[in-house]
C-alpha positions as CSV (number, residue, x, y, z in Angstrom):
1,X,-14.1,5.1,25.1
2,X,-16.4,7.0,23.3
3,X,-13.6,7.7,20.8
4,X,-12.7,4.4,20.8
5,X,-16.0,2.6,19.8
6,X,-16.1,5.2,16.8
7,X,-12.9,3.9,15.7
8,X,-13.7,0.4,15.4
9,X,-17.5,1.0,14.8
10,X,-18.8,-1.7,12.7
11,X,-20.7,-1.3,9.1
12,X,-22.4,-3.9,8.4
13,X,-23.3,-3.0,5.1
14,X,-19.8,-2.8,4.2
15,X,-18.7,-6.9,3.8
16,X,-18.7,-7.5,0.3
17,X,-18.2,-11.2,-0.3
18,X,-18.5,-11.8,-3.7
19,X,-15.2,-9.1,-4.3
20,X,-13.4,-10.6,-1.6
21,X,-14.2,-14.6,-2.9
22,X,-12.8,-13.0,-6.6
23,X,-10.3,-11.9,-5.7
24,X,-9.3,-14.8,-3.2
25,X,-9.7,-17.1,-6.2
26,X,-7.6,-15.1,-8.8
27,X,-4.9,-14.3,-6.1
28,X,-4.3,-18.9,-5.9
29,X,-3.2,-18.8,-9.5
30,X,0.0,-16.5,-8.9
31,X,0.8,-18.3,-5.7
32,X,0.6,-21.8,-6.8
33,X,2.2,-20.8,-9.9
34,X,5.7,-19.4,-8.1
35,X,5.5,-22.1,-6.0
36,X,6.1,-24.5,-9.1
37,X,8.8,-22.8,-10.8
38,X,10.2,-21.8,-6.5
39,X,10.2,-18.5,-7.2
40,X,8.4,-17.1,-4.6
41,X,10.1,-13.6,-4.8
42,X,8.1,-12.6,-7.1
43,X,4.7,-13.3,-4.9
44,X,4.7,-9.8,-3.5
45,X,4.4,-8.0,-7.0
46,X,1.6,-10.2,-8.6
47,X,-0.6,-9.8,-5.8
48,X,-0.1,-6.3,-5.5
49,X,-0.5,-5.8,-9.0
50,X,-4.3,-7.7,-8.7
51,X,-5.3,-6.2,-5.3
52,X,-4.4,-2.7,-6.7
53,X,-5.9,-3.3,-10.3
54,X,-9.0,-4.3,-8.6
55,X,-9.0,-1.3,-6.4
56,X,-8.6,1.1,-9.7
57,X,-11.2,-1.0,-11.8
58,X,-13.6,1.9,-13.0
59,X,-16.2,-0.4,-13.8
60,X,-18.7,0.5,-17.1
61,X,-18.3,-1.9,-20.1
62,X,-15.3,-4.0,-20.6
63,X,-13.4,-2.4,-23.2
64,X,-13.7,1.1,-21.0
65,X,-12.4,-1.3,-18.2
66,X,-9.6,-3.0,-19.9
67,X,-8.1,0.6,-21.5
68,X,-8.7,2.4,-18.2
69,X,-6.9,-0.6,-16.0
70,X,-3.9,-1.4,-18.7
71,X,-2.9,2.2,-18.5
72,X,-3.0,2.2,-14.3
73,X,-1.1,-1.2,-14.8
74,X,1.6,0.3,-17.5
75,X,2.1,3.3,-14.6
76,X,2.9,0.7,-12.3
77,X,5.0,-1.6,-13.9
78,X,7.4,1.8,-14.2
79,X,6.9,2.5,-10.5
80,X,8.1,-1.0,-9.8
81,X,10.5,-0.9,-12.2
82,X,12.0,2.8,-10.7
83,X,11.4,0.9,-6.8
84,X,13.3,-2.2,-7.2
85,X,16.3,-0.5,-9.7
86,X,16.3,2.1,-6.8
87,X,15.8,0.0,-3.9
88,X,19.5,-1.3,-3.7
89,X,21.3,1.4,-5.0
90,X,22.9,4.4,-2.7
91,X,20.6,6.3,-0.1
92,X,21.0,10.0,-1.0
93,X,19.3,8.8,-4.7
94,X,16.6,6.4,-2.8
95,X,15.5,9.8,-0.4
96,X,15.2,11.6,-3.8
97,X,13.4,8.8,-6.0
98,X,10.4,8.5,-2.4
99,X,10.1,12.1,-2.1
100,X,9.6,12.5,-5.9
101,X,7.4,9.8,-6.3
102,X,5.5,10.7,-3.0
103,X,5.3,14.8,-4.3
104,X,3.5,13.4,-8.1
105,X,1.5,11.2,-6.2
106,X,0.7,13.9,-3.9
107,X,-0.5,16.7,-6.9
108,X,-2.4,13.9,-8.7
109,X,-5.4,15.3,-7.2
110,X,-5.3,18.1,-10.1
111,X,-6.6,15.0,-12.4
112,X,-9.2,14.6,-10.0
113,X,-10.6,12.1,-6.6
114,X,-10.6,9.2,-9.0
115,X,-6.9,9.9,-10.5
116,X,-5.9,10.8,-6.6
117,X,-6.7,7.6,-5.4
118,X,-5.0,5.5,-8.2
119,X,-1.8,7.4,-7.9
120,X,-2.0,6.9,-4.0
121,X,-2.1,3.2,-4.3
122,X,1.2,3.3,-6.2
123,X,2.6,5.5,-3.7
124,X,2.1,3.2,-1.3
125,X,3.3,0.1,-3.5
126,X,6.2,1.8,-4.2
127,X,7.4,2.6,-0.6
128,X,6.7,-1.1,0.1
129,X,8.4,-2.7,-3.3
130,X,11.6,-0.4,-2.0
131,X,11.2,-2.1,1.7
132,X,11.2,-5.0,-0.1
133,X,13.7,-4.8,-2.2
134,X,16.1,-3.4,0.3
135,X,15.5,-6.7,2.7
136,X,16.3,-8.8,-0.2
137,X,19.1,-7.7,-1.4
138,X,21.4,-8.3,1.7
139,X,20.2,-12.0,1.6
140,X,22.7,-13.7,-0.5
141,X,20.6,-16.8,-1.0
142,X,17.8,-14.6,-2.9
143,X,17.6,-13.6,-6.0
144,X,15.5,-10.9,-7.8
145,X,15.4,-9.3,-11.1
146,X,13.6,-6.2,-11.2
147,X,12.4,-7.3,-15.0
148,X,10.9,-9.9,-13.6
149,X,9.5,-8.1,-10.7
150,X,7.5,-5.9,-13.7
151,X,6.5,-8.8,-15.4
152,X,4.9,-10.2,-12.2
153,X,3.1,-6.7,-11.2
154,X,1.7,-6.7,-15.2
155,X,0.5,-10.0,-14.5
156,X,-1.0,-9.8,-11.6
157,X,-2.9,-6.5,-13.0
158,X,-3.4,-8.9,-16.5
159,X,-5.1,-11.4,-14.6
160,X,-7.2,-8.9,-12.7
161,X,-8.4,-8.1,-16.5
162,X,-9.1,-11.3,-17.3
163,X,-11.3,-12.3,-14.1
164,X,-13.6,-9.4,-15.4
165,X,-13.5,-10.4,-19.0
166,X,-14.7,-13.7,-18.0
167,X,-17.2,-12.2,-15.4
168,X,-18.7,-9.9,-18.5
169,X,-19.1,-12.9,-20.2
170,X,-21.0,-15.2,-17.8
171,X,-23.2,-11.5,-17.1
172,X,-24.3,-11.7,-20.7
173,X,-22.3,-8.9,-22.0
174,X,-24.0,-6.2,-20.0
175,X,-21.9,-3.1,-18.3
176,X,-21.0,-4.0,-14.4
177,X,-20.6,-1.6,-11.3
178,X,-17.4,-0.9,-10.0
179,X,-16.0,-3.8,-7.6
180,X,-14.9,-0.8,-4.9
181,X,-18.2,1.2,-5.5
182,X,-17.8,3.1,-2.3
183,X,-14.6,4.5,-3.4
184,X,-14.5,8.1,-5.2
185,X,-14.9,7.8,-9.1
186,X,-15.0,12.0,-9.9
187,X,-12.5,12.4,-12.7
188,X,-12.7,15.9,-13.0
189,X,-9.8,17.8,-12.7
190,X,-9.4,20.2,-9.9
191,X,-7.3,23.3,-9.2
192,X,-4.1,22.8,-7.0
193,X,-4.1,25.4,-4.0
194,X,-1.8,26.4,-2.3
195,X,-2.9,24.2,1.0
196,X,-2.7,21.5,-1.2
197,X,0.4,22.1,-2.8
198,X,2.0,22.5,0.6
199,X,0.2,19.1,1.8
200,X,1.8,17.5,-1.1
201,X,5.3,18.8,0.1
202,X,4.8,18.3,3.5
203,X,4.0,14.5,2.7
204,X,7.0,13.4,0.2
205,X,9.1,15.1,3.0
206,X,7.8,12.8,5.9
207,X,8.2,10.2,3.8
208,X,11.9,10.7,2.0
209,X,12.7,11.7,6.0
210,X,12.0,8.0,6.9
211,X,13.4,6.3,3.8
212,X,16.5,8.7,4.6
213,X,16.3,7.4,8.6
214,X,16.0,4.2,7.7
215,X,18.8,3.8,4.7
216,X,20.9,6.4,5.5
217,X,21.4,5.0,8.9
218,X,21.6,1.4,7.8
219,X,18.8,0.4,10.7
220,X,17.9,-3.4,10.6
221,X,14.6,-3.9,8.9
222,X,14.5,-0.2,8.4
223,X,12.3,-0.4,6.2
224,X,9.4,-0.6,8.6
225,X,9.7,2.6,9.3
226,X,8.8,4.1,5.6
227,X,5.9,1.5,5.2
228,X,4.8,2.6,8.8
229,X,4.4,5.7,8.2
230,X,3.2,5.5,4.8
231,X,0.1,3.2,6.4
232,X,-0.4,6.7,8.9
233,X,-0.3,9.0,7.2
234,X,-3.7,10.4,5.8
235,X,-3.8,10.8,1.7
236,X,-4.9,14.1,1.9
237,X,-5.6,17.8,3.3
238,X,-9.8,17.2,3.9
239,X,-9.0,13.8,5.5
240,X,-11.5,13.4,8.5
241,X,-10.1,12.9,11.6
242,X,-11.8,9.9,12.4
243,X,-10.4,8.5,9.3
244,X,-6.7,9.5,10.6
245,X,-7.3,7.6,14.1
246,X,-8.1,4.8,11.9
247,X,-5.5,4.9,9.9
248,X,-3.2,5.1,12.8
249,X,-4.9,2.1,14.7
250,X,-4.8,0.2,11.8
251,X,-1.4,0.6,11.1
252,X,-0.2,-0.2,14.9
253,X,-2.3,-3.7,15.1
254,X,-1.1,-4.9,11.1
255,X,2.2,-3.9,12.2
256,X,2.3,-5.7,15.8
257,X,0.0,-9.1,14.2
258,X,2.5,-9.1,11.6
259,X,5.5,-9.1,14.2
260,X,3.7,-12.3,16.2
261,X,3.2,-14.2,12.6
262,X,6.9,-13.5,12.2
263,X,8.2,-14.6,15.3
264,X,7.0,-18.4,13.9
265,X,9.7,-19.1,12.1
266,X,12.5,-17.5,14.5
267,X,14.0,-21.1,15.6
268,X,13.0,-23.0,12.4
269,X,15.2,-24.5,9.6
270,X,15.4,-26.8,6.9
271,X,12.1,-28.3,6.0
272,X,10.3,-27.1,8.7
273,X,10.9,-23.7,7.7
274,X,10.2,-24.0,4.5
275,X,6.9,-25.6,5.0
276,X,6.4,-22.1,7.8
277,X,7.1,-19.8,4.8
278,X,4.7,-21.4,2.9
279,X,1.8,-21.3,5.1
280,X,2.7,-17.6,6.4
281,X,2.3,-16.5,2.4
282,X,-1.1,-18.3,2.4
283,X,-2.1,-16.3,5.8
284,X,-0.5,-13.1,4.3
285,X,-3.1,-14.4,1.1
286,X,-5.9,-14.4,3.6
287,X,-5.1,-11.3,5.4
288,X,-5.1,-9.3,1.8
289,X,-8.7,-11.1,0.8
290,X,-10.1,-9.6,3.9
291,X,-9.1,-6.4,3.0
292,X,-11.3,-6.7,-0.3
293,X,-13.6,-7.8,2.4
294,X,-14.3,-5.4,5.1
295,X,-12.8,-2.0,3.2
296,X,-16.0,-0.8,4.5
297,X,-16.8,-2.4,7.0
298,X,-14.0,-1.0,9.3
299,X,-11.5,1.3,7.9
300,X,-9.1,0.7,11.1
301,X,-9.2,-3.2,10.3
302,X,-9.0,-3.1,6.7
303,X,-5.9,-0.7,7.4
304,X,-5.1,-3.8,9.8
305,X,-5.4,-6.5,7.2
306,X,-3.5,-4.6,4.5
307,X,0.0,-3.7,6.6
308,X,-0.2,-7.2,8.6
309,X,-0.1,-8.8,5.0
310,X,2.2,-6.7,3.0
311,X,4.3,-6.7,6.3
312,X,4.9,-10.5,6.3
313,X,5.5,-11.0,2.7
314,X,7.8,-7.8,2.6
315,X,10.0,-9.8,5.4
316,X,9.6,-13.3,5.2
317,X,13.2,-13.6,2.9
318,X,14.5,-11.9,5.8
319,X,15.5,-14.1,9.0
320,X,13.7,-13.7,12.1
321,X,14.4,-13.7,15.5
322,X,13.9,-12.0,19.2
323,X,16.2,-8.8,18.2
324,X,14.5,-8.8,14.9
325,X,10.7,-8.3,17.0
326,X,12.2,-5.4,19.1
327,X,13.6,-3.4,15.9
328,X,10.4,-4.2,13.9
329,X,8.2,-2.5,16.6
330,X,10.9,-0.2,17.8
331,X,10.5,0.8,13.8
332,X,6.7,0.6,14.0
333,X,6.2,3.2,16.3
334,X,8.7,5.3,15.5
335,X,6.8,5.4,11.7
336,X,3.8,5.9,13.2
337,X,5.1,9.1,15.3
338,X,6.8,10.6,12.0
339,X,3.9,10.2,10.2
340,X,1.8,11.9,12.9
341,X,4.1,14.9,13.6
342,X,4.1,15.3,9.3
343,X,0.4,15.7,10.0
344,X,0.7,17.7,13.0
345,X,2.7,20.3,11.1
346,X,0.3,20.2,8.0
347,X,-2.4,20.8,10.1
348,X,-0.6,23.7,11.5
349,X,0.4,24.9,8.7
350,X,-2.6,24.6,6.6
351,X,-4.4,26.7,9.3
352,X,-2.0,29.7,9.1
353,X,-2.9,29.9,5.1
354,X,-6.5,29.8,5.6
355,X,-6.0,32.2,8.6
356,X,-3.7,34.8,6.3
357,X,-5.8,34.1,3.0
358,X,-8.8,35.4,5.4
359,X,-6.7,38.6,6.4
360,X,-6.0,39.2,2.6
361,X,-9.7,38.9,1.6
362,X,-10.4,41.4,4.5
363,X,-7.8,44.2,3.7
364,X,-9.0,43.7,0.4
């Protein structure tokens, strides 16, 4: 129990309204704005593309801002690009593209914490654009191109842009903190060890061995499993291991909330289901603003938040129904249990290097 309470101890310190009412605000435009022209496929990458710009907003002055946020949202408009060409195509090259992507994302530390984290947030959309994208493209009543899946994830990081322009405006010109202050902002470059290196591999492994589970085997909604274990999975080698329990928890409850929102629409049709789909993207909506909102002040239920709304909007094109619930926790847990053994064997194996590098030093 003791365990327990530290997992879902409570900072209160941590609720930042302001960020989460911003980005709330800015997220309505892209919504209301696919709902006119009823193409709601494209939600998914606008509001990734503003809930991931604001996450890599550097703060300082504007033009320092603008620069350093149009060059993360150029490197993800070619990660979504690579994850929705790749996400329908044959298996063997999907397991190759995630483990590629998952290895550079991996060795970004080298450019330091601040580069780390930036590439780690396109990791992650990448696994769930492919999730996406798989689900999608055995529904023969949706359509999506992937160059107009870019063009929403530019926008969506565009319109972040502009919500601070406007913001440095009404502040009187002056230079503003960065919206995720309590997120690392060292950008100096680091050396890549060997632990780290081997992290890195471990880590694209786990996750190509679930995109390869998953596709390869042709599982329905498969693509839990990836996104599951992605959620797990801790970024990096010095991760605590509070922060891993967390991580776990948080991916467990997002993935089971999700599954209960989904059931809604099992035994719905025509209007009725439309006007279900509609409101579940709003509570997806919701779900994402209160991960702007309590990153800090639980890391287990911001981890909630996050993977209970990308989980809903990655599946609502995809029908629903009792079998569906049973594969999508069946898939949950397995994720979860991949993602732990790749840790388990990390942990292992970043011990024995330590342990040898010791003996070396000693002979020596």
């Amino acid at each position: 129990m003791t365990w327990l309470s530290k997992v879902f101890e409570l900072n209160p310190a941590g609720l930042n309204w302001p960020r989460a009412v911003a980005f709330l605000d800015a997220a309505l435009v892209p919504m209301f704005v696919f709902w006119v022209l009823g193409h709601e496929v494209y939600l998914l990458s606008a509001l990734f593309g503003l809930l991931f710009a604001a996450l890599a907003d550097p703060g300082g002055g504007f033009g320092h801002r603008a620069l350093s946020i149009s060059v993360f949202a150029l490197t993800g408009a070619g990660v979504t690009a690579l994850a929705f060409g790749v996400g329908s195509e044959d298996w063997g090259r999907l397991v190759l593209t995630s483990f590629a992507v998952t290895l550079a994302a991996g060795l970004a530390v080298g450019f330091g914490v601040r580069g780390f984290v930036n590439a780690l947030l396109l990791n992650i959309w990448f696994v769930v654009a492919v999730g996406f994208e798989s689900g999608i493209h055995t529904q023969a009543l949706v359509t999506s191109h992937v160059w107009a899946q870019v063009l929403s994830w530019t926008g969506g990081a565009a319109l972040w842009i502009t919500v601070t322009f406007l913001w440095w405006l009404v502040r009187g010109r002056t230079d503003q903190d960065r919206p995720f202050s309590e997120l690392p902002g060292d950008t100096s470059r680091r050396r890549l060890t060997r632990p780290l290196i081997l992290f890195a591999v471990i880590r694209a492994g786990v996750i190509a061995g679930t995109v390869a589970l998953a596709f390869g085997l042709d599982l329905s909604y498969g693509s839990w499993i990836p996104i599951a274990a992605m959620i797990a999975m801790k970024p990096s080698l010095k991760q605590a291991a509070l922060v891993s329990a967390q991580r776990v928890a948080g991916a467990l409850i997002g993935a089971f909330v999700a599954v209960l929102l989904l059931w809604v629409p099992a035994n719905e049709s025509g209007l009725r289901l439309f006007v279900v789909h509609r409101g579940l993207e709003v509570v997806a909506l919701v779900l994402l603003m209160h991960g702007a909102l309590i990153r800090f002040w639980n890391y287990a239920l911001y981890s909630a938040a996050i993977a209970a709304g990308a989980l809903i909007l990655v599946n609502l094109p995809q029908p629903s129904d009792h079998a569906a619930e049973r594969y999508r926790v069946l898939w949950t847990l397995c994720g979860v249990g991949i993602g732990l053994s790749g840790l388990l064997l990390a942990g292992l194996i970043g011990k024995r290097t330590v342990r040898t590098a010791s003996q070396r030093a000693q002979r020596a």
